[in-house]
N, C-alpha and C positions, 0 to 999 in steps of 0.2 A: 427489263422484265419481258415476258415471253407473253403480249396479252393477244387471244385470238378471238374474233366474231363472226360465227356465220350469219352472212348475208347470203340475199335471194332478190334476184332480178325484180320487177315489177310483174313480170309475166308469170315465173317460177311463185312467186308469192300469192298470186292469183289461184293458179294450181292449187298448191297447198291450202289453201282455203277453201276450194272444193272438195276438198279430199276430207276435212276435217268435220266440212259438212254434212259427206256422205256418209263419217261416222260419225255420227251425233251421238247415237245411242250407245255408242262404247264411251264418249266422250264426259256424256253426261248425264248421270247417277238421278235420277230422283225418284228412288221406288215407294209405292204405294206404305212400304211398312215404314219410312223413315222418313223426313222431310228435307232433311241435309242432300247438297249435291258437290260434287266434285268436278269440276271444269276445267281441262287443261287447254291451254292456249298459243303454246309455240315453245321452241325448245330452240338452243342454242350451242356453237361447240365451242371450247376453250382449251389451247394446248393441244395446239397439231402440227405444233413445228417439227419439221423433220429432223433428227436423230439429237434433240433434246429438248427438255420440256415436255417431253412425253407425258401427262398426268393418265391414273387410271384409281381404282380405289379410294373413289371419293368418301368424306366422312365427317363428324363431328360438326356441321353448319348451324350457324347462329345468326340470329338478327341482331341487329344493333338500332333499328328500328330506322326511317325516313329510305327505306330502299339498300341500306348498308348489310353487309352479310360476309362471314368472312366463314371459311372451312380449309379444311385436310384434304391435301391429297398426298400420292406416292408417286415419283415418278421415276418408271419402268426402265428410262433407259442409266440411273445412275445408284443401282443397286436398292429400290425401293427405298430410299431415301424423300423423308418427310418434309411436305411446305406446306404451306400457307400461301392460299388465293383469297383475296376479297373483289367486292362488288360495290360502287357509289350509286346506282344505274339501275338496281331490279333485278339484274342479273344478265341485262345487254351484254357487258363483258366485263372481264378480272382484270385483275394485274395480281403479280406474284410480290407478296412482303420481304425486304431486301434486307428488316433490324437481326438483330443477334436473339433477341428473348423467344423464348419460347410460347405462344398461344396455346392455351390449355384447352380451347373448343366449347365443349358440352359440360366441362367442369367449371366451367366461370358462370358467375350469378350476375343479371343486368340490372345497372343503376338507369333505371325508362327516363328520368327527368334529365339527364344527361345523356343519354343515348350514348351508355358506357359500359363495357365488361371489365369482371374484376374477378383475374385468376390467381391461386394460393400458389406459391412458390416453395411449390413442396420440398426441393433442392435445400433450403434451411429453415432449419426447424430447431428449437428454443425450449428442450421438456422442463417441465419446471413439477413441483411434486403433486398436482393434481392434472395439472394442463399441459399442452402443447401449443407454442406459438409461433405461427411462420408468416414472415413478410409478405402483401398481395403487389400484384401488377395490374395497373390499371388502363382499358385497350379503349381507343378511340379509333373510329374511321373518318376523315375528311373529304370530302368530294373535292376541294382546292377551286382555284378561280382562274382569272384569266391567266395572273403570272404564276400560277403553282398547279404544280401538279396533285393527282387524289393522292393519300398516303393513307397508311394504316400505322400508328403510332401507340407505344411502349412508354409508362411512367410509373414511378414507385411512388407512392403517399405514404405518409406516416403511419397510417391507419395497421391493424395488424389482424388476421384471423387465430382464433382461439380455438380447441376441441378441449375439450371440460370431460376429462377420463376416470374422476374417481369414483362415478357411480357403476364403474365397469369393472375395477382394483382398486385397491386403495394401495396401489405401489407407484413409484416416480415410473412414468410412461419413457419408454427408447424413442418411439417412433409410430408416425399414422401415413400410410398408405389410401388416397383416396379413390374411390369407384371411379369410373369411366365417367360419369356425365354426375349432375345436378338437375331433382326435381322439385319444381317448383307449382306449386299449390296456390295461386293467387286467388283463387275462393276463399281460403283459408289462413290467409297470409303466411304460409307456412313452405319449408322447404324442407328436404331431404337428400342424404346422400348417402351410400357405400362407405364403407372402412374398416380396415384389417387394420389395427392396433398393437401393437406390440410391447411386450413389458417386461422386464429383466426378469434372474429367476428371483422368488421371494425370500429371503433367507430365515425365515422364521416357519415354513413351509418344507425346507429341507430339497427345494427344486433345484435342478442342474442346468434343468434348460430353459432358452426363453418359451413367454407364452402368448401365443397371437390369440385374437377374438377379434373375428367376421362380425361386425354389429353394422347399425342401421342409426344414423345422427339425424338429428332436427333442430334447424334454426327458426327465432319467430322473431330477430331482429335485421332481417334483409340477407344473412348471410354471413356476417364475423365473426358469431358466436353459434357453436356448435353442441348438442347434448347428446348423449346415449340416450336412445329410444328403446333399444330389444337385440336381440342377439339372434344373428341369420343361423339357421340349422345345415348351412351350406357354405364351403368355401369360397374367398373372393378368387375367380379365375384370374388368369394373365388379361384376359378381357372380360365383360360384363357390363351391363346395363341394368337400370330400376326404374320401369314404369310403373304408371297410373292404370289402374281397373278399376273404373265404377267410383262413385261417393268414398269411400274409405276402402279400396283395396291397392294393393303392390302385387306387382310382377318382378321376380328379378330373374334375369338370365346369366349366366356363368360360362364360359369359355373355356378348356381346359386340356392338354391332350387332345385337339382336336373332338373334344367331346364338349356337346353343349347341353346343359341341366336347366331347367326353371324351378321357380318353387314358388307360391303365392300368396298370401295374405287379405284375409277380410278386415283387418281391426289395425289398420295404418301400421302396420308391423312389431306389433306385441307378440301376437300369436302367428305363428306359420305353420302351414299343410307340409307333406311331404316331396321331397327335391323328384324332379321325374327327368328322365333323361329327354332330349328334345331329339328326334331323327329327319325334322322334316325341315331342317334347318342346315346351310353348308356355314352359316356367317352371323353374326349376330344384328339382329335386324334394329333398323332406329327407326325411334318415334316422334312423333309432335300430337302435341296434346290444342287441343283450339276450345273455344268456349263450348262445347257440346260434342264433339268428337275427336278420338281418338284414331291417328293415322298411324298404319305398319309401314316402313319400306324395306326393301330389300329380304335378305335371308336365303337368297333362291339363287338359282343360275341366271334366269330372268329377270334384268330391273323391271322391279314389280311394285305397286304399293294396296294396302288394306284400305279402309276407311271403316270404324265402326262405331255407328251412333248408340244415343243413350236406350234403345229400345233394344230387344233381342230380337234377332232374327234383321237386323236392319245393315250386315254386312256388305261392305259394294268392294268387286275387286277390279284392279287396272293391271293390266299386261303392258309396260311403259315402252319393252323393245316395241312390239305390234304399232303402238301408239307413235313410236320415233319412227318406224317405218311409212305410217301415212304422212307423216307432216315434211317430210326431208323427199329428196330424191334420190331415186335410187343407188347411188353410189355409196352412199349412206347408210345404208341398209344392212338390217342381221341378218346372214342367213337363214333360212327355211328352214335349215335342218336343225340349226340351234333352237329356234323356238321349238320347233315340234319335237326338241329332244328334254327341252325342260320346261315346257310349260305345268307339265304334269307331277314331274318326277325330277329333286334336286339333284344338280351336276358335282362332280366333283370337287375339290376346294379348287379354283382356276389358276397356273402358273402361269408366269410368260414362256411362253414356247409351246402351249399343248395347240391343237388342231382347232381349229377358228370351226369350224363344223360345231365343237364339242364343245370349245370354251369361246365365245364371243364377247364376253362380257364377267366381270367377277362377281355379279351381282348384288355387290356395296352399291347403296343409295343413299343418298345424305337429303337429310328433307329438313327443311325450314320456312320460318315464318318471317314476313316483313310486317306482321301485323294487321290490322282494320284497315281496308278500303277508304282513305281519307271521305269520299265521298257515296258510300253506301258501309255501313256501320255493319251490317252483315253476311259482308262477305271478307274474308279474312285472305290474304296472301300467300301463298305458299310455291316455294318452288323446289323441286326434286333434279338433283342431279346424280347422275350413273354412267357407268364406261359401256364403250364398243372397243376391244381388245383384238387388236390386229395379228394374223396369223404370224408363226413365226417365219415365212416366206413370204407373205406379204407385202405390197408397198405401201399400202396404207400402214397411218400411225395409231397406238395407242392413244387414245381422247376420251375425255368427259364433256357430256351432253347437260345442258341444264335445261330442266322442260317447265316454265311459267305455271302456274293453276291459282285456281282457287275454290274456298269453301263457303257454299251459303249456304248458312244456316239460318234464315228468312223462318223457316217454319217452327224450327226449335225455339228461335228470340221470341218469337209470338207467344207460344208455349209456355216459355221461360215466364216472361213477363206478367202473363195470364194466372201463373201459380205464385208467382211473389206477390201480385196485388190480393189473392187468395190468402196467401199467407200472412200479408198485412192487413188485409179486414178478421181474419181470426187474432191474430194479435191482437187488434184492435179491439175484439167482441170481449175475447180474455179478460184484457187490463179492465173494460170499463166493468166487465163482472166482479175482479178483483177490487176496483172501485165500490163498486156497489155493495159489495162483504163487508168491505171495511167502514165504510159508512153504516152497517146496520148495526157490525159489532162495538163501532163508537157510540151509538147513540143508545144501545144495549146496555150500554157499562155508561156511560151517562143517566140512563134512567134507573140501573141501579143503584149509583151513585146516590142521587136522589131520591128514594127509594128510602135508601139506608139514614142519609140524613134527615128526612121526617121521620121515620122510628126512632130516631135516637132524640128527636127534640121533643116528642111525644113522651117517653120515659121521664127523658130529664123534668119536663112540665106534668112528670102523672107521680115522679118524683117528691118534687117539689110540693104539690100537694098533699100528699105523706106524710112528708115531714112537719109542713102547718099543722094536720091532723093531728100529727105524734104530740107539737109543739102545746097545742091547746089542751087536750084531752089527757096528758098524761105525764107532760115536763110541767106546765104551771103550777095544777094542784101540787105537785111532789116539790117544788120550791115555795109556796105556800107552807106546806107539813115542815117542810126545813124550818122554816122561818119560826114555827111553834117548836119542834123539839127537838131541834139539832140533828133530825138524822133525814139523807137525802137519799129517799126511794123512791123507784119509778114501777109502780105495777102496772105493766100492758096486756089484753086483754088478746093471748095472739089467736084465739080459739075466734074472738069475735074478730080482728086482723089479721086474715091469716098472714096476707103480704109482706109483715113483718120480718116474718122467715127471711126471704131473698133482700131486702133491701136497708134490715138495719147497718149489716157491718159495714156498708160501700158509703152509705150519705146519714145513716140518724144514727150517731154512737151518744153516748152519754154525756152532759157536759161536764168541761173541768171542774174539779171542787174547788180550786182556789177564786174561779170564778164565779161561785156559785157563792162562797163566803164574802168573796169583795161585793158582791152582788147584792145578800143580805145585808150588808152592816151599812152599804150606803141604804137601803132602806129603811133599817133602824133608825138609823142618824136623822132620815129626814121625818121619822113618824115624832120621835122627841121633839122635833122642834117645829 
């Protein structure tokens, strides 16, 4: 492996620490509109061996969390040709991955309780008549001990990734092409990716050719299972990216023809705005998303990076050549004329061979996290790596520079903190209100309850009286009159009762005759005798 560390004397380390001093104020961000600061700390170079190893075009960087980080680079001297560097260390130094599998980068989703990435092996793929399913690789990094060396290691699990395509056709899917990276939502435990889909023609439709559809997937089980969300109004380029804007917005940027599009979204990507062409872009820039801000890097001639917190107007920007140039000595150093040719104004896309004046650098910045400050919870890790591109007469090499920082966000966690306990004491006011509703309306409906049942015992007892009434005054004489001439009439008086009206047909009907005959003849029987 080709692994290289710049070191610096005790004296030379001194220096630079003056220097870093002296700029403070470029170093470190904490403007009155925002509370977030960005603090770079030291920068390091890897892959400066002479006439191979050369890396330049760094890209795709990922944490694996405890200091571990593994990225892309190209290297220049063997037809840009793709590896794989990792870090056990912070980013003190790499070593280059020696296995055969491919590391998919910014498309792998991390398992944090194992401190493990799991990339889809898009290479096979299993359509089946609603879904797609392809085998994952699962990437681990080791630091090693005394007898072993760090490695970076490749294994297949059983486990397998699904995309679920029939809310998109309902035809057996060909094939899925994934976006450039994987965003992941862990507010929301929610994730997101890119893909162009593709699906034979339909033969009940009379179609000849196949038919692709740009849509936008979302997993809510860590990443194995995949859904159509909404359909991009933009093709997926050769390259592309899909960040985060704000509470519930996407960014996607497209690659294409050397032409680069955005297009954006408020509503997690149901609805999209219209595709705008982007001009002030040579490359497509990557992000890292932290608990409260959003960081740009690259895009530019200048390794550059953004930071933009959740307030507007709270934008802070880092010129990282300017920044490599205080921290290194001079040998190290961008020219003058490159900065002052693109600080302003994007440089052409950079080849190997153009004029170190003009191209010093490609402008690709790979930016990543190692996570939470084990020992301050708000400041977050990050470290940016970017090329210095050696002229083509030159004897300096093409190299990537990795520059340490980090992010506190002290004054957002306050913040934060301050509006969730806010939000849990209205929760909290809410529910007992809801409580209190409900306790009124039970004891509401309880008291009508109640309510209802003394009316109806009141009836039944105003009833019942009634019917004694009826019993005395108007059934006895008429069983008497039976008794004298065989004929059983009841006259009621309903002028002087009116209540009769409502309550004879429910409780006072007439009594049976055969009852009324068994009735008499046992009181005949007992008057004879």
């Amino acid at each position: 492996t080709h692994t290289h560390t710049h070191t610096h004397t005790h004296t030379q380390l001194i220096q630079n620490m003056k220097r870093a001093v002296v700029c403070l104020g470029l170093l470190l961000f904490a403007g009155q509109s925002s509370g977030f600061s960005v603090k770079l700390t030291g920068t390091a170079k890897i892959g400066e061996s002479k006439g191979k190893g050369k890396y330049w075009k760094p890209g795709g960087g990922v944490g694996f969390g405890q200091g571990h980080m593994a990225m892309t680079v190209k290297t220049s001297s063997k037809g840009n040709e793709n590896k794989v560097v990792f870090t056990v260390n912070g980013g003190d130094n790499f070593q280059e991955y020696q296995g055969d599998e491919a590391f998919c980068g910014l498309k792998s989703f991390v398992i944090e309780d194992k401190n493990t990435r799991v990339c889809p092996d898009e290479s096979q793929q299993a359509p089946d008549d609603d879904s797609i399913k392809m085998p994952v690789v699962e990437w681990s990094i080791s630091a090693g001990g005394i007898m072993s060396s760090s490695s970076m290691e490749a294994k297949r699990p059983e486990a397998k990734l699904t995309v679920w395509t029939q809310a998109i056709k309902r035809e057996t899917p060909r094939k899925v092409r994934f976006g450039d990276n994987l965003l992941d939502m862990k507010d929301k435990k929610l994730m997101f990716r890119l893909a162009e889909i593709t699906f034979p023609p339909a033969e009940d439709e009379d179609e000849e050719d196949d038919s692709v559809h740009n849509v936008i997937l979302k997993s809510q089980d860590g990443g194995y299972s995949w859904f159509y969300l909404g359909t991009l109004p933009i093709e997926l380029g050769k390259e592309n990216t899909l960040e985060r804007q704000g509470e519930n917005g996407f960014i996607v940027y497209t690659k294409a023809n050397n032409t680069i599009f955005s297009v954006a979204s408020k509503t997690l990507g149901r609805k999209w705005g219209n595709a705008t062409e982007v001009s002030h872009f040579q490359n497509l820039p990557s992000y890292l998303n932290t608990r409260f801000t959003s960081i740009m890097a690259g895009g530019r001639g200048t390794p550059s990076l953004a930071a933009i917190g959740g307030k507007k107007g709270s934008e802070k920007f880092f010129n990282l050549a300017r920044h490599h140039n205080d921290m290194l000595e001079d040998a190290h150093d961008y020219p003058e004329g490159f900065l002052k040719a693109t600080e302003k104004e994007s440089n052409a896309e950079c080849e190997k061979g153009a004029d170190e004046e003009k191209c010093a650098s490609s402008g690709h910045v790979s930016i990543s996290s190692f996570g939470e400050d084990p020992d301050n919870k708000n400041l977050t890790k990050i470290m940016m790596c970017y090329d210095k591109v050696a002229g083509w007469d030159s004897e300096d090499q093409d190299a990537i520079y990795c520059m340490k920082g980090h992010v506190n966000e002290t004054t957002e966690l306050v913040a934060h903190e301050a509006k969730m306990k806010k939000r849990e004491e209205k929760k909290k006011q809410e529910q007992e209100a809801r409580e209190r509703a409900q306790k009124y309306a039970e004891e509401q409906r309880q008291r009508k309850k109640q309510e209802k049942r003394e009316k109806d015992r009141k009836v039944r007892m105003q009833r019942q009286e009634w019917a004694k009434i009826d019993n005395e005054v108007y059934i006895v004489p008429a069983k008497v009159d039976y008794l004298e001439d065989g004929d059983f009439v009841v006259v009621r008086d309903l002028g002087k009762h009116a209540m009769y009206a409502d309550f004879m047909e429910e409780t006072v009907g007439l009594p049976n005759k055969e009852d009324l005959t068994k009735e008499a003849e046992s009181e005949a029987a007992e008057e004879e005798k």
